[in-house]
C-alpha positions in Angstrom: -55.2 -47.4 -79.2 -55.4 -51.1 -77.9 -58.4 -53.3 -78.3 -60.0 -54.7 -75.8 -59.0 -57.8 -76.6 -55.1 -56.7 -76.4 -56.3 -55.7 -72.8 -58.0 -59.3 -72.4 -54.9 -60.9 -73.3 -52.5 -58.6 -71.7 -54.4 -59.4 -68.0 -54.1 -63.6 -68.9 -50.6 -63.1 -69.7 -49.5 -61.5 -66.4 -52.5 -63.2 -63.8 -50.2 -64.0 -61.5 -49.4 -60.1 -61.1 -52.3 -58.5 -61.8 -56.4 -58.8 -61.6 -59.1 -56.5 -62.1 -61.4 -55.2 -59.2 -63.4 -52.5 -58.2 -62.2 -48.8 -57.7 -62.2 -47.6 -54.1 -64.0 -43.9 -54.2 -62.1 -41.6 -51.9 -62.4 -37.8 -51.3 -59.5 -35.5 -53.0 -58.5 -34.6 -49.3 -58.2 -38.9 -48.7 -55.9 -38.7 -51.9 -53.5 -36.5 -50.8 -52.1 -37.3 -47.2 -48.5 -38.1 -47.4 -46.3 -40.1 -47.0 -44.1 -37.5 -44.5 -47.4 -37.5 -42.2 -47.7 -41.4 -42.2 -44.0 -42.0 -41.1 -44.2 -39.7 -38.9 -47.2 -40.9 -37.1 -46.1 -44.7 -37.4 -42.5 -43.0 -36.0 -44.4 -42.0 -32.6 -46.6 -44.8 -32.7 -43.7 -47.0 -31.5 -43.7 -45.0 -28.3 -47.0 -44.6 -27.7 -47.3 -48.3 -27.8 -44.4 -49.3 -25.9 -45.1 -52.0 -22.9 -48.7 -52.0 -24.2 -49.9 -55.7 -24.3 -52.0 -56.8 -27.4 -54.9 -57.4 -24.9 -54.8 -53.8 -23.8 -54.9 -52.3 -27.3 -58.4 -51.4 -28.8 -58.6 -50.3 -31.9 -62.3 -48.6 -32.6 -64.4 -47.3 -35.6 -67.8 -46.4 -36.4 -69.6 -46.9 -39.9 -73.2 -46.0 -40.8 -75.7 -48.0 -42.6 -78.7 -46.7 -44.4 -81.6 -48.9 -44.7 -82.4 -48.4 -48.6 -82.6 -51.1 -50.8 -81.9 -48.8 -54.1 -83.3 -48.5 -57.1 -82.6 -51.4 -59.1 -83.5 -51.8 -63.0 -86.6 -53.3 -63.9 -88.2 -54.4 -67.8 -91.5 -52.8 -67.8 -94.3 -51.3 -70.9 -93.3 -47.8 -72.4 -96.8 -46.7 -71.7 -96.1 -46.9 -68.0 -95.0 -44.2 -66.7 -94.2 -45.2 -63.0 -92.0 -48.6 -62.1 -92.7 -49.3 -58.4 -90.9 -51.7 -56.5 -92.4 -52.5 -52.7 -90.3 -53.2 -50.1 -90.1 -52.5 -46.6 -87.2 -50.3 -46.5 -86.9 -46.7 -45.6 -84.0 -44.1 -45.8 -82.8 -44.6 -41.8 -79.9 -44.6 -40.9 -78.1 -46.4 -38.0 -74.3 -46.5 -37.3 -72.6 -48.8 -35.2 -69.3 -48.4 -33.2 -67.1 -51.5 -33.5 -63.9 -52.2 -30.9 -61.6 -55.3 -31.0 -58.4 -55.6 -29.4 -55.4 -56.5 -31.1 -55.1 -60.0 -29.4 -58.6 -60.3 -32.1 -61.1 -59.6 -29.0 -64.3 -58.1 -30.2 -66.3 -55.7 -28.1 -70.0 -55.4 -27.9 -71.3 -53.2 -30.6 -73.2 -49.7 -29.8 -76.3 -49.0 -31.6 -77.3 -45.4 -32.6 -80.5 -45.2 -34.5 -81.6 -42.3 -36.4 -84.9 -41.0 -34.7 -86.1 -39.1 -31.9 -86.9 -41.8 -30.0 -85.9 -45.5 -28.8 -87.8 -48.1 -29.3 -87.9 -51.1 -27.0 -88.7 -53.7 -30.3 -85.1 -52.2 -31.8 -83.0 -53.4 -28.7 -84.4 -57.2 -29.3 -82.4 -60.4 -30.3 -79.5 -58.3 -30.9 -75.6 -59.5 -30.1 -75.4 -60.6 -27.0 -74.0 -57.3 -24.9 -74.9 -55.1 -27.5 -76.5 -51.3 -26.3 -78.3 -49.0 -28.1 -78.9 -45.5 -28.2 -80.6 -42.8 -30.8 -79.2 -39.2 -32.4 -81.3 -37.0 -34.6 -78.4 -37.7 -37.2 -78.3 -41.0 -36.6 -74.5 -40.5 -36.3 -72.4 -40.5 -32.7 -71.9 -37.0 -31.2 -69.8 -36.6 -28.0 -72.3 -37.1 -25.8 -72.8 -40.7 -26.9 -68.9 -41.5 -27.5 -68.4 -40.8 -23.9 -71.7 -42.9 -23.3 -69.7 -45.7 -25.2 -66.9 -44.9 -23.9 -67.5 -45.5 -20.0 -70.0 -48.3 -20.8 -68.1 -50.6 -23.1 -64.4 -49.4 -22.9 -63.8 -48.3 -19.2 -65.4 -52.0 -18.1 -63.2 -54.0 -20.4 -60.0 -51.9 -18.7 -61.2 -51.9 -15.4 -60.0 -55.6 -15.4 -56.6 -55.3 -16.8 -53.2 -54.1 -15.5 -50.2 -52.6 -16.8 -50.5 -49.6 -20.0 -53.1 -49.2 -22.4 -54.0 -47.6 -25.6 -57.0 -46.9 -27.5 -57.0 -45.9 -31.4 -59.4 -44.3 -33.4 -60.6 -41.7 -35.7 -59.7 -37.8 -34.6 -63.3 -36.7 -35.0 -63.8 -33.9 -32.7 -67.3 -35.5 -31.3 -64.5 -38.5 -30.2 -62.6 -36.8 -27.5 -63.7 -34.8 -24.1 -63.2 -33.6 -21.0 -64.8 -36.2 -19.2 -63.1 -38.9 -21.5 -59.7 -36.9 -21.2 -59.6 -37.2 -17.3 -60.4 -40.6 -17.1 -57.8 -42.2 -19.9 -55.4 -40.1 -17.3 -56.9 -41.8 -14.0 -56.4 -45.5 -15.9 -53.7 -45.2 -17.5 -55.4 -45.2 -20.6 -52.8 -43.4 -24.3 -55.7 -42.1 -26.6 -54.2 -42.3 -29.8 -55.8 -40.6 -33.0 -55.4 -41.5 -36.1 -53.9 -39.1 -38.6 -56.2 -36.8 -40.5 -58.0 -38.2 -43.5 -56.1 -41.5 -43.7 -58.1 -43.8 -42.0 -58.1 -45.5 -45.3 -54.5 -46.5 -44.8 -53.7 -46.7 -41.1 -57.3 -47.6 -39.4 -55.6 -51.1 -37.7 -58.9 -53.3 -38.1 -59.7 -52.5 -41.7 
């Protein structure tokens, strides 16, 4: 087998080619969409975007943040049997839902916290525009998509003529009835995203 050092060398050799980063963990199911399912969606992409201006395409997506610090290594006595760390960090979560159009105009971020409850110190020196909300899971369920939906997107198109087009994630808690009927009344192509390849085709990433 190679040394490492053959591998050291190899790399220096060819750095204009290759470099070494971090592996990207993805799901077995992430792995294996293909490439039949991608041309096809870019295939009917084309017409759902047709006459749709960059300023009346949003694309959106929501991502979850846990407020953990970890557990990072520490030198301590072998006698001791306990290595503590204090901070002021919990295991919350919080996800935010992020929407920028493709002429680069970002949206006000929506806030979901992770408790029963809102607090009014939690919606304080935030982005300016930003609203908040809370879930039990401290995820979005349909309820508060459509709540996002009508109070960040529906605004934003309210002002603008002509087709538009939304893209996102085909989570079921991302579509309804209510959202449905009014994507019909403005004129409004909800377009989802092809099932476990967000990785590859999610427009902002």
């Amino acid at each position: 087998m190679p040394e490492k050092d053959w591998c050291t060398d190899f790399l220096t050799r060819h750095k204009d080619v290759l470099k070494v980063r971090l592996a990207e963990n993805i799901r077995r199911s992430r792995a294996g969409v293909s490439r039949k399912v991608l041309y096809e969606y870019f295939d009917k992409l084309d017409v759902s975007l047709k006459d749709v201006t960059p300023e009346n395409l949003i694309n959106y997506d929501e991502t979850n943040f846990v407020a953990d610090a970890g557990r990072p290594k520490v030198g301590l006595r072998r006698t001791m049997k306990h290595a503590e760390k204090v901070c002021e960090s919990t295991k919350s979560a919080h996800s935010v839902m992020f929407s920028v159009t493709a002429a680069g105009l970002l949206s006000p971020q929506y806030v979901v916290y992770k408790s029963e409850n809102l607090w009014s110190t939690w919606t304080q020196s935030g982005p300016e525009g930003c609203i908040y909300n809370r879930s039990k899971s401290g995820w979005f369920d349909q309820s508060l998509f459509e709540d996002w939906f009508f109070k960040i997107i529906v605004p934003y198109y309210r002002r603008l003529d002509g087709p538009k087009a939304i893209i996102g994630d085909n989570l079921a808690s991302h579509l309804s009835e209510a959202v449905i009927k009014k994507c019909k009344e403005k004129n409004i192509r909800f377009i989802f995203l092809p099932a476990n390849s967000t990785h590859l085709t999610q427009p902002s990433s």
